[in-house]
C-alpha positions as CSV (number, residue, x, y, z in Angstrom):
1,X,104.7,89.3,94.2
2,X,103.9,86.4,96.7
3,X,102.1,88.6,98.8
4,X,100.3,89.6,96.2
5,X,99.4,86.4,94.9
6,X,98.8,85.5,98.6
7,X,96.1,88.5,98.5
8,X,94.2,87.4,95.4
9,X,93.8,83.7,96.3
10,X,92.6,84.4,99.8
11,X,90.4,87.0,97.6
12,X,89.2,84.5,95.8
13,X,88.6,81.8,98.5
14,X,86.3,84.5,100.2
15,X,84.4,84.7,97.1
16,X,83.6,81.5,96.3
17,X,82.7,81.0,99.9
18,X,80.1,84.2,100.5
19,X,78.8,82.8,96.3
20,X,78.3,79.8,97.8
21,X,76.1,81.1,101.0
22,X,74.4,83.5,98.9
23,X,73.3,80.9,96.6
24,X,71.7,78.6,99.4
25,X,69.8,81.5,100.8
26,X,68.3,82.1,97.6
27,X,68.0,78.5,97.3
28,X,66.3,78.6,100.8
29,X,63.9,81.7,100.0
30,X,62.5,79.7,96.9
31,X,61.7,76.6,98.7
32,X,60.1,78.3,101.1
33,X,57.8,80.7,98.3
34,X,56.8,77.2,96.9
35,X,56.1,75.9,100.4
36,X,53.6,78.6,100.9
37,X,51.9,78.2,97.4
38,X,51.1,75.1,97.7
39,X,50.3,75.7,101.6
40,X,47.6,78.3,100.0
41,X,46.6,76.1,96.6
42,X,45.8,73.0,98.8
43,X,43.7,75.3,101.3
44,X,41.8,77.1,98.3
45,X,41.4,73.4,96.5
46,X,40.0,71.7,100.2
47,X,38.7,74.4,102.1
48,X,37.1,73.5,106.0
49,X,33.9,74.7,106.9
50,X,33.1,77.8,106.1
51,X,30.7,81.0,107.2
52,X,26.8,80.6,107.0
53,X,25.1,81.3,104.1
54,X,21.4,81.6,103.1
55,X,19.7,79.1,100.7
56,X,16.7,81.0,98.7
57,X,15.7,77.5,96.3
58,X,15.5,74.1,96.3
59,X,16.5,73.0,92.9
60,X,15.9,68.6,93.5
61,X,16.8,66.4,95.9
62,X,20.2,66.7,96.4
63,X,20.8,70.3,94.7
64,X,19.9,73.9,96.0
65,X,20.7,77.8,95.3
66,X,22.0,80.3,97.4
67,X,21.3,84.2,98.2
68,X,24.4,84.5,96.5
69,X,23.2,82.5,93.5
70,X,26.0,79.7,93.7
71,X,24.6,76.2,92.8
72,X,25.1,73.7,95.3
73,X,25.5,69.9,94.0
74,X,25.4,67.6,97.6
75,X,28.8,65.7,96.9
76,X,29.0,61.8,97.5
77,X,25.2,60.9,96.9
78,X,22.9,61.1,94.3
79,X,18.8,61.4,94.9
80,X,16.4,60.3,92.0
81,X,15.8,62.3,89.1
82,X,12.8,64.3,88.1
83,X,10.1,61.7,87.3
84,X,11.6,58.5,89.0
85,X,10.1,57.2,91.6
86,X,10.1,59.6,95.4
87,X,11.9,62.3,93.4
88,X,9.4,64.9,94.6
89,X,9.9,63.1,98.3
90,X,13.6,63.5,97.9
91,X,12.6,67.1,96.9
92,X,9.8,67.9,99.6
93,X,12.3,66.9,102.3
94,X,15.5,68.9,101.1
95,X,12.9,72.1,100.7
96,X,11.9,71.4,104.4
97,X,15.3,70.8,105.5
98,X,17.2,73.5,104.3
99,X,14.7,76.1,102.5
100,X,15.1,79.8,104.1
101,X,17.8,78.1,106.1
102,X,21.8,79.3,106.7
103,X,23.8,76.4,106.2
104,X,27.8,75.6,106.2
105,X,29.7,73.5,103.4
106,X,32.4,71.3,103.6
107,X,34.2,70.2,101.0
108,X,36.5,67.5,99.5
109,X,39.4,66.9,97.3
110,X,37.1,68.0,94.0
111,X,34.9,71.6,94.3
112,X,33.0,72.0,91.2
113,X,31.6,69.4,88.9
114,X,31.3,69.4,84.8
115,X,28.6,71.9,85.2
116,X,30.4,74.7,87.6
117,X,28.0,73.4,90.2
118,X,29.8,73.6,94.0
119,X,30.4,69.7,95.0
120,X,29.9,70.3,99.0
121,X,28.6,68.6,102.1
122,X,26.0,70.6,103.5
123,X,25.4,71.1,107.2
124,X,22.8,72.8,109.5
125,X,24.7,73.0,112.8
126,X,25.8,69.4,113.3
127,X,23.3,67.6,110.7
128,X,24.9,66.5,107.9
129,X,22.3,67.1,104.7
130,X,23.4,64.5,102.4
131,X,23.7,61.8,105.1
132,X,20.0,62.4,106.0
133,X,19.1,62.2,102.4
134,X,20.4,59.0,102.3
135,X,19.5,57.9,106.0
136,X,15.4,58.5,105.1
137,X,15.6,56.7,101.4
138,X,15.4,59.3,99.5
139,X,18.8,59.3,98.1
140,X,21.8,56.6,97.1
141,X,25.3,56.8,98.4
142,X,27.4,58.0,95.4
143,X,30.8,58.2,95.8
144,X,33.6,59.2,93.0
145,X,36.8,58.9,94.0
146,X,39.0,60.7,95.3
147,X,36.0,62.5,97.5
148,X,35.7,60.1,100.2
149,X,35.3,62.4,103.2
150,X,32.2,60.9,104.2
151,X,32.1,57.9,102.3
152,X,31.5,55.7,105.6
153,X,28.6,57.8,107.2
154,X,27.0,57.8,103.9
155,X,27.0,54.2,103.1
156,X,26.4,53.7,107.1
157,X,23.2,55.3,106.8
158,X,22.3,53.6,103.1
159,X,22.6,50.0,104.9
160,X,20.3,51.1,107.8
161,X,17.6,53.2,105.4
162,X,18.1,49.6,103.2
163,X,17.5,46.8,106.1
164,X,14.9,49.3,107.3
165,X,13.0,49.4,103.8
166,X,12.1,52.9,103.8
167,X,12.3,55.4,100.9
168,X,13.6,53.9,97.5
169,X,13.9,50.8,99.5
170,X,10.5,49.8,100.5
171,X,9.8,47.7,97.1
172,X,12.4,45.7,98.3
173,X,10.0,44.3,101.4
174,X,7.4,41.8,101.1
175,X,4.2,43.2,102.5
176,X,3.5,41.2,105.9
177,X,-0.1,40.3,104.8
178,X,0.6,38.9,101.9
179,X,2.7,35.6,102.9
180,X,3.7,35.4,99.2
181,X,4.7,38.6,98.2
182,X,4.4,40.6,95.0
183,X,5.7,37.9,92.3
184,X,8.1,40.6,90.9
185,X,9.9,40.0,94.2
186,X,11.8,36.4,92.3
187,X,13.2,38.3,89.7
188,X,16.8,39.5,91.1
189,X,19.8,40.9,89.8
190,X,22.5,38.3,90.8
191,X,25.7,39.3,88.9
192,X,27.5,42.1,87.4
193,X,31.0,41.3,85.6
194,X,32.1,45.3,85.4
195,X,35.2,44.8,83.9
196,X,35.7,44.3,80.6
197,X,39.3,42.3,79.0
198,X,41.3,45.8,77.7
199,X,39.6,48.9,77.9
200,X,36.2,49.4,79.1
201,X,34.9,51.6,76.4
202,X,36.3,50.1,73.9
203,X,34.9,47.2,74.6
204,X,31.7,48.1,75.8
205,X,30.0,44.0,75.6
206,X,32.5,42.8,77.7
207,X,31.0,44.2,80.4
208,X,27.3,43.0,81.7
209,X,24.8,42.5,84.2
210,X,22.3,39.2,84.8
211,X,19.1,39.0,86.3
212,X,17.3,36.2,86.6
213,X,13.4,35.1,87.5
214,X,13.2,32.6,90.0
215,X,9.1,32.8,89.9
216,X,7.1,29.9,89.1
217,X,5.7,32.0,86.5
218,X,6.9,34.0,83.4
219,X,7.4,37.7,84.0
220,X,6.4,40.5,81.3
221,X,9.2,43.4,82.0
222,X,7.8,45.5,79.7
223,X,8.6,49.4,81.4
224,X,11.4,47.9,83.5
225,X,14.4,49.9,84.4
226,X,17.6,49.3,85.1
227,X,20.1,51.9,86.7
228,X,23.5,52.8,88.2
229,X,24.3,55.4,90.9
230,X,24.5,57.5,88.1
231,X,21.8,60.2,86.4
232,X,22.6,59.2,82.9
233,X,22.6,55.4,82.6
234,X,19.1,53.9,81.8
235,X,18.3,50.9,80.4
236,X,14.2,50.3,79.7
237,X,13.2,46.9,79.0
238,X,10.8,46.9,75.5
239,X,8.1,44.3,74.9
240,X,10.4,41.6,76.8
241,X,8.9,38.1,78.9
242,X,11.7,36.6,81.3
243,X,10.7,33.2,81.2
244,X,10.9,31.1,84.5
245,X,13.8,30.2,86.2
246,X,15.7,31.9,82.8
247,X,18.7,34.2,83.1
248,X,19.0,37.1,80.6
249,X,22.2,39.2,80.2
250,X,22.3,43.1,79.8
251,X,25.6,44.0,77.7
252,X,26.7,47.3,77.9
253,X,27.2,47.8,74.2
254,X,25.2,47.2,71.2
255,X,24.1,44.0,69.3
256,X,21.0,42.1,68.0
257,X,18.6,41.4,71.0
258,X,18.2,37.5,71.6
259,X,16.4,35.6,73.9
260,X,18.9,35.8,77.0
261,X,20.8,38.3,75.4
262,X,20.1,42.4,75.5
263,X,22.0,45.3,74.7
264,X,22.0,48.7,76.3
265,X,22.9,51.2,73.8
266,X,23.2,51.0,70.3
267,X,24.3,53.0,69.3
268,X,27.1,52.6,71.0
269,X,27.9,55.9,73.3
270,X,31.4,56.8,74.2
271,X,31.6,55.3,77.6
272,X,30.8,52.0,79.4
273,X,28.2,51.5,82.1
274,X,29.9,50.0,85.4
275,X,32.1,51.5,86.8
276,X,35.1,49.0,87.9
277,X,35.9,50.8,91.0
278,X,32.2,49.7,92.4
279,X,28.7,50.8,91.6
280,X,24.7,50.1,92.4
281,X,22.4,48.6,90.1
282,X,18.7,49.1,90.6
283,X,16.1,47.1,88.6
284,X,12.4,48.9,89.0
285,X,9.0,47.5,88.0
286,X,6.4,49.2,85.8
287,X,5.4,51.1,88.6
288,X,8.4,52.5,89.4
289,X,9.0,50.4,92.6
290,X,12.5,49.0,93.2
291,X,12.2,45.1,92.7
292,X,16.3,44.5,93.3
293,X,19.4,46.3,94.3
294,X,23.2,44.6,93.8
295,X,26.5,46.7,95.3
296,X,29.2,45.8,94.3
């Protein structure tokens, strides 16, 4: 009987033992499975550069179509609408730049946008599209986190294309022959508070931006504009005279229009305007030609 009882505990001891090993290569097998899926869903969400392909139409400044009819959205900069001012420059020079042309993409953390558009950076050989965009004037640097690949290139070239005046820019300068300048060229943006106490969008006027008019005479901003580095946030000045060395404030939500006090949408849409992570303001004239700039 001991022997016996000898027998099944050794029996028993083995079992446990190969149970155990079993275990922690089955253990080992799944960790490894999960290594590789997330090996393969990291490489399928950031892909490198990949083969050539053919772009058959220019659809603006900073988007395109391919042979293949994928939509192409240049990620981390934006170029000016349809109708703003050098849209159809931003345009011209994408359609000579990469029209008929193969080109590579890279991309970022995010691939596709709200509107199943490709987010890429576009290449011809070593030129990097977007950056030349930006580089000539004819497009912002626009970047949404996390997608910061390029982030210093782009905003590189935006301080050259800016100190250089060219593009957008160019209503920044003061025109050499004319000592005093156009007069719009006193009227500034000089602050921007972009976060609101609490939430943002819940609190939309406690968030705003000042400009102020440091000409010796009034201004009339009547067809003003001011805008972010977005597409969708506008603001159009009505019938409205800044009065000399006056400031007047641009909340983000909705109110009754004073004096020194004006409100940018009412009604009130679901989101704020600035975004607290950093944005661009742009105030345009009448014309359409860019008066001041803040970054912040």
């Amino acid at each position: 009987m001991r022997i016996k009882a000898s027998a099944l505990f050794l029996t028993g001891i083995l079992f446990i033992f190969f149970g155990l090993f079993a275990n922690s290569r089955i253990k080992q097998n799944n960790t490894l499975q999960t290594s590789n899926n997330s090996a393969i869903t990291t490489n399928v969400q950031k892909p490198a550069r990949g083969k050539e392909i053919l772009v058959v139409k220019i659809l603006d400044g900073d988007t395109i179509e391919t042979k293949e009819g994928e939509k192409i959205r240049y990620i981390g900069i934006n170029a000016p609408e349809t109708g703003q001012p050098k849209s159809k420059e931003a345009t011209d020079f994408n359609n000579k730049m990469v029209l008929g042309k193969s080109i590579s993409l890279e991309f970022d953390v995010q691939t596709k946008d709200r509107y199943g558009r490709s987010l890429a950076y576009v290449f011809i050989n070593k030129t990097l599209i977007n950056e030349d965009l930006v580089k000539n004037g004819l497009a912002v640097s626009e970047t949404i986190q996390p997608n910061v690949k390029y982030q210093n290139k782009i905003l590189e070239a935006q301080k050259k294309a800016r100190e250089s005046c060219v593009g957008i820019w160019g209503g920044l300068c003061i025109d050499p022959k004319n000592v005093l300048g156009k007069k719009e060229n006193c009227v500034k943006i000089i602050s921007i508070k972009a976060d609101a106490p609490g939430d943002d969008n819940k609190n939309k006027n406690g968030e705003w931006i000042e400009i102020k008019n440091n000409c010796l005479a009034n201004v009339n901003m009547k067809g003003w504009l001011i805008k972010d580095n977005s597409a969708s946030n506008k603001y159009e000045f009505k019938d409205y005279n800044l009065e000399s060395e006056k400031i007047v404030y641009i909340y983000s939500g909705c109110g009754q229009n004073a004096q020194n006090k004006l409100y940018w949408q009412c009604p009130e849409g679901k989101y704020s305007i600035w975004n607290n992570s950093g944005d661009n303001a742009f105030l345009y004239n009448e014309k359409g030609e860019m008066i001041s700039n803040y970054e912040y």
